[in-house]
C-alpha positions in Angstrom: 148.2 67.0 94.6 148.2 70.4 92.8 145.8 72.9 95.1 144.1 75.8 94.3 142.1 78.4 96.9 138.9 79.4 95.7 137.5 82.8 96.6 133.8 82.3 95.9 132.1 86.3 95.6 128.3 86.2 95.7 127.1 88.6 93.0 123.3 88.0 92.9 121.6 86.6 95.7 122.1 82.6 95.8 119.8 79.9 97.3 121.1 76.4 97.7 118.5 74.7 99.6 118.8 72.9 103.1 117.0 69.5 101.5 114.6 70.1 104.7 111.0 71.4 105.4 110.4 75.1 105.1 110.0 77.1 107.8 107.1 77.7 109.6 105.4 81.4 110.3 104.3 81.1 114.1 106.4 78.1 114.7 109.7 78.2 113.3 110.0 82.3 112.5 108.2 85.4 113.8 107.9 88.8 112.2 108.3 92.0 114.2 108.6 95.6 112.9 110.7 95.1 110.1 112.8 92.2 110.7 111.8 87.9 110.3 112.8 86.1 113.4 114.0 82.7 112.9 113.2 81.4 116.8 115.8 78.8 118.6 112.5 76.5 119.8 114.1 75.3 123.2 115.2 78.9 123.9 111.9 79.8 123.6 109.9 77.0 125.4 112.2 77.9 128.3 111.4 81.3 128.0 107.6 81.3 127.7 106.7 78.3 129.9 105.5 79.1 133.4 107.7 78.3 136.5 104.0 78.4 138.6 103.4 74.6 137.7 99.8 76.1 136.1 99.5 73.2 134.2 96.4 74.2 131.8 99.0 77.0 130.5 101.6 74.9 130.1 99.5 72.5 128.1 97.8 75.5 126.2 101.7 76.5 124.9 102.8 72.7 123.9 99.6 72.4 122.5 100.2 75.6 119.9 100.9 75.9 116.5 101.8 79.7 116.9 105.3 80.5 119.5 104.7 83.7 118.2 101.7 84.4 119.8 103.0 83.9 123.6 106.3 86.3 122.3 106.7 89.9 122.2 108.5 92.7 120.1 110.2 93.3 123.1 110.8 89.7 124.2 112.7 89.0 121.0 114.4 92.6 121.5 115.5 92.1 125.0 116.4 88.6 124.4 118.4 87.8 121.4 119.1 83.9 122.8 115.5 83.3 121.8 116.5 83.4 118.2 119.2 82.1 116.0 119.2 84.8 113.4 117.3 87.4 111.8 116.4 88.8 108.5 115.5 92.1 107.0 112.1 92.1 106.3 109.0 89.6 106.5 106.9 87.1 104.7 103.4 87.1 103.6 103.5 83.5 102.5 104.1 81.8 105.8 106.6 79.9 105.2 110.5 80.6 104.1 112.7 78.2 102.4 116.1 77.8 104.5 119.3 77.9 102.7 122.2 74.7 103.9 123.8 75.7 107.1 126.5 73.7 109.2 126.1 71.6 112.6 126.8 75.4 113.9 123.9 77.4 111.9 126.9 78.9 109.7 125.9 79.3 105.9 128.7 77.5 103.3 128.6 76.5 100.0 129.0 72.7 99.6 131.8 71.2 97.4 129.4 69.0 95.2 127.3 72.4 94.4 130.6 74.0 93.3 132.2 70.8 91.4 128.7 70.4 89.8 129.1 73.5 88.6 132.4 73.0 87.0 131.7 69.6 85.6 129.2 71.2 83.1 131.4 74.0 82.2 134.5 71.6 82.0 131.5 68.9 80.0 130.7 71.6 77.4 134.2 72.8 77.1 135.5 69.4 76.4 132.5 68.7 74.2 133.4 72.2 71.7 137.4 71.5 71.5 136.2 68.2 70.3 133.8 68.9 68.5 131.6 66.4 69.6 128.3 66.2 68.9 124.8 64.9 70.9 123.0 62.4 68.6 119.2 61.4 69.5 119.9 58.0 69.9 122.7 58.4 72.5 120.0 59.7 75.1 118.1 57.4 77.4 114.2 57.2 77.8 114.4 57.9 81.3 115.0 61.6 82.4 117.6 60.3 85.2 119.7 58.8 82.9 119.0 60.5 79.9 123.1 62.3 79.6 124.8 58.8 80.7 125.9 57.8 77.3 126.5 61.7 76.6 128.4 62.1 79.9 130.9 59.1 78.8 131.5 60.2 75.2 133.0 63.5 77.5 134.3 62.1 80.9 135.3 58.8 80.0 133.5 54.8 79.4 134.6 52.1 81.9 135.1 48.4 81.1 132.1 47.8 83.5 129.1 50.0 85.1 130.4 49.4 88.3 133.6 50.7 87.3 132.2 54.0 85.9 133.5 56.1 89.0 137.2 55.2 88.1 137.1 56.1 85.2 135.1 59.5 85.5 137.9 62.2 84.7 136.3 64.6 86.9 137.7 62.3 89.8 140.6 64.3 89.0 139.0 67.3 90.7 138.4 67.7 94.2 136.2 70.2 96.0 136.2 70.9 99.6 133.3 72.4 101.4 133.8 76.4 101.5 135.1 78.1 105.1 131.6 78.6 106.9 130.4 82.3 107.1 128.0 84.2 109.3 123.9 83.4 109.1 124.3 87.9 109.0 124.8 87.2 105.5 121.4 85.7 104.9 118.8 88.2 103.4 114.8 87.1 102.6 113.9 87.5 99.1 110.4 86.6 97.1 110.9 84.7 94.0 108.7 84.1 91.4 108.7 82.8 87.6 109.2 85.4 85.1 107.5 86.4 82.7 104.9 85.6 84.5 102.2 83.5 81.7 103.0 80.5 83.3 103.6 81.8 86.5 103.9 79.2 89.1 103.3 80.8 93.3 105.7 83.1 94.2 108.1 81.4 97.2 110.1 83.3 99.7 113.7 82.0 100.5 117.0 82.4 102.6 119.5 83.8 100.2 123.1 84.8 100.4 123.6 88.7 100.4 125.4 89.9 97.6 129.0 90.8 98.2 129.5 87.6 100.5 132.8 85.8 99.8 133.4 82.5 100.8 137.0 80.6 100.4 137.3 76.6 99.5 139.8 74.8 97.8 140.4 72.8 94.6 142.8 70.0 94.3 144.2 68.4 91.1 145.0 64.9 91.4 148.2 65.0 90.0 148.6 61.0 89.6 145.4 60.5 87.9 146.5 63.2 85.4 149.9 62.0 84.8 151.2 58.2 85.8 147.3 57.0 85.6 146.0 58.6 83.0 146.7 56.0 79.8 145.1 53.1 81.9 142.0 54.9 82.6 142.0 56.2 78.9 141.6 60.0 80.1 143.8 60.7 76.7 143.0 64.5 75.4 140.7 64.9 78.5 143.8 65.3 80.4 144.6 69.0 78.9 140.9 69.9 79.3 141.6 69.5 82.8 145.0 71.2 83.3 142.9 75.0 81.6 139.9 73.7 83.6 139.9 77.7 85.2 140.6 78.9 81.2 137.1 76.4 80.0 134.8 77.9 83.1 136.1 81.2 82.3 135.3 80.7 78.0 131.9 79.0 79.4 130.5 82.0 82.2 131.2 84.6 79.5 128.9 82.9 77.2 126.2 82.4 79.5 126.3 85.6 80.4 125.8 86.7 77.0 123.0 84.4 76.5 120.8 85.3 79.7 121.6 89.0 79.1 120.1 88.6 75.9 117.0 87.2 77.2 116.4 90.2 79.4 117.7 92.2 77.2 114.6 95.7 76.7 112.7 93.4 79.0 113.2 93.9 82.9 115.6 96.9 83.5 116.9 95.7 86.5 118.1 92.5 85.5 119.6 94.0 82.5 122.0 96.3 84.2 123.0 93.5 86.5 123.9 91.2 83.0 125.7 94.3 81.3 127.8 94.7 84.4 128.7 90.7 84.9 129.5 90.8 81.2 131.6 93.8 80.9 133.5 92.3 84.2 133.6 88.7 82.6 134.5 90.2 78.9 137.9 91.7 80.5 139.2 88.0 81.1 140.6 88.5 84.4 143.4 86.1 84.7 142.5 82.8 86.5 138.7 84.1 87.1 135.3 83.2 86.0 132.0 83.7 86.6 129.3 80.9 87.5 126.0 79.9 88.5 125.7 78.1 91.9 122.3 77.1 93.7 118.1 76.5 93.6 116.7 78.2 90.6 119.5 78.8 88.0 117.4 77.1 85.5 117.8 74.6 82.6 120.5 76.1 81.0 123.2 76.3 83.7 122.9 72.7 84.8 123.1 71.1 80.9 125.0 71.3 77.8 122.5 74.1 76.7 125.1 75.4 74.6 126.2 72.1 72.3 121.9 71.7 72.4 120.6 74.7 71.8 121.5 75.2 68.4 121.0 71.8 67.2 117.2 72.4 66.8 115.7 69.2 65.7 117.6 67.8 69.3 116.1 70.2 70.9 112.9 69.9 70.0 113.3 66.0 70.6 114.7 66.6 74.1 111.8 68.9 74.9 108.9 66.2 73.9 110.3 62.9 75.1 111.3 64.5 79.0 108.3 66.7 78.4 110.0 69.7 79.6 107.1 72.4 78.5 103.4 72.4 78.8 101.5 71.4 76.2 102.6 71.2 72.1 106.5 72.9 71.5 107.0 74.3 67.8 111.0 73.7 66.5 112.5 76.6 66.9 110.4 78.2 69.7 112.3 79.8 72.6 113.1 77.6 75.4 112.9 78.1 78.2 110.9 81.2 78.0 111.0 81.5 81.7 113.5 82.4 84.4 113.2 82.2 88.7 114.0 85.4 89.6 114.1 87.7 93.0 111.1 90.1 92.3 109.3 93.0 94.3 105.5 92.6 93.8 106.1 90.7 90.3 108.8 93.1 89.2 112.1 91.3 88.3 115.2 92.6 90.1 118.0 90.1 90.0 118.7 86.7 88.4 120.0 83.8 91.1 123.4 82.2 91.8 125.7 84.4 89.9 129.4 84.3 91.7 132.5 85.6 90.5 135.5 83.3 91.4 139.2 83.8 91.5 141.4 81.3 91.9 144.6 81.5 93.6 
């Protein structure tokens, strides 16, 4: 094995969802003065049930549907075991998306999000050395499996379907879960859809703070990409893989370019984020690239938007049988013509998921 450490820098808030309910105001969180409380429940029936016996109390509090109401500023003050963490700032929604934590309540950044990540960077890569091409018949009817026939033209075709994981050349990767970090590096951020005509609600979340760095490792299977690799028929997929950091560092610059252009005279903010990641990604840093990680990164970083895109007439296709837009789409109309962003009242500040990562 061949391994690489990954230092994973956060450089626009990122959300990768917990996969649970969102929290509750009242019963999972409380807000006081300036800061959301996420409560640790048992700490806090300890702390607010009687040691009288008064039973009709004691029923009142487990019958509640509001902690909050039976806490205090200063309780939660005085008593930081009553609550796991805390964020700067408070919702008006209610309730607050959490972002994946450990067994431990630590925040870390899963080795399937990262590998996903690379596997459509390393896809598209393969895909433009090629030269290959996505054909309208290759694509299934249903959206699950529309890319299967794609994804084999790029990773690899077993003998038989139940033999497809063999002969996937991104088994050659391996991702390990990131080091866990501090819930201190949470911060609460509203997002909504921008520009805002079709404008779904507004959602709070549990993001990573820009400026967080996380560490995880990368393996090469060095077998699989040497001894192995003529009887799984990896053939020119093989040297893909050995520049895999060189493909993801080609593939962030160019989706850089492509979301700066989007906000480009629209949404100042955003914009001087995008010209800063681009002048950064531009310089071609050895052995670093940027990517997108996390919830609400859109169409474009989780597909081949870039071997799509300009093939219109695909496009178009792709658009009307997975019916990925409301109502009729016109060839050559933008798409997606919306983006999640973190806003302030509507206003767009930052784009999600953008990390630099070096690799060592």
């Amino acid at each position: 094995m061949t391994t690489h450490q990954l230092e994973i820098t956060v450089r626009s808030p990122l959300h990768i969802g917990s996969g649970g309910s969102p929290l509750r105001n009242g019963v999972d969180f409380a807000s006081f003065g300036r800061f959301l409380y996420v409560f640790d429940t048992d700490a806090v029936f300890d702390y607010i049930l009687p040691d009288t016996g008064d039973q009709e109390l004691i029923d009142k509090i487990m019958r509640s549907n509001n902690l909050a109401s039976f806490l205090t500023q200063a309780d939660v003050t005085q008593h930081p075991e009553l609550f796991r963490y805390r964020l700067g700032g408070t919702s008006s929604l209610g309730e607050v998306w959490p972002q994946i934590k450990d067994a431990m309540g630590r925040l870390y950044l899963p080795g399937s999000t990262i590998k996903g990540a690379l596997r459509t960077a390393i896809g598209t890569g393969i895909a433009l050395r090629r030269e290959i091409t996505i054909r309208a018949g290759e694509l299934g009817q249903r959206r699950e499996w529309a890319a299967r026939q794609v994804e084999q033209n790029l990773f690899g075709r077993a003998p038989r379907p139940a033999q497809a994981p063999n002969y996937d050349l991104m088994r050659t990767i391996q991702v390990t879960d990131s080091q866990p970090v501090a819930p201190d590096a949470l911060e609460l951020d509203n997002v909504a859809v921008w520009p805002a005509g079709e404008r779904g609600i507004p959602i709070d979340i549990e993001a990573v703070r820009p400026g967080t760095t996380f560490t995880a490792r990368l393996r090469l299977d060095d077998f699989l990409l040497g001894p192995a690799a003529q009887s799984l028929d990896f053939g020119r997929g093989v040297e893909a893989i050995r520049d895999w950091a060189g493909i993801c560092q080609e593939h962030g610059v160019e989706r850089i370019r492509q979301e700066a252009l989007f906000f480009e005279g629209r949404a100042p903010e955003v914009e001087r984020l995008y010209a800063s990641l681009l002048q950064e990604a531009e310089e071609r840093e050895p052995q670093t690239f940027f990517t997108q990680l996390g919830w609400g990164t859109g169409w474009n970083s989780k597909t081949l938007s870039r071997i799509i895109k300009p093939n219109r007439e695909l496009l178009a296709q792709i658009i009307r049988t997975y019916g990925l837009v409301r109502g009729n789409y016109e060839q050559g109309g933008a798409f997606p013509k919306t983006r999640h962003v973190v806003a302030d009242r509507g206003r767009p500040l930052a784009p999600l998921g953008w990390v630099k990562v070096r690799v060592a």
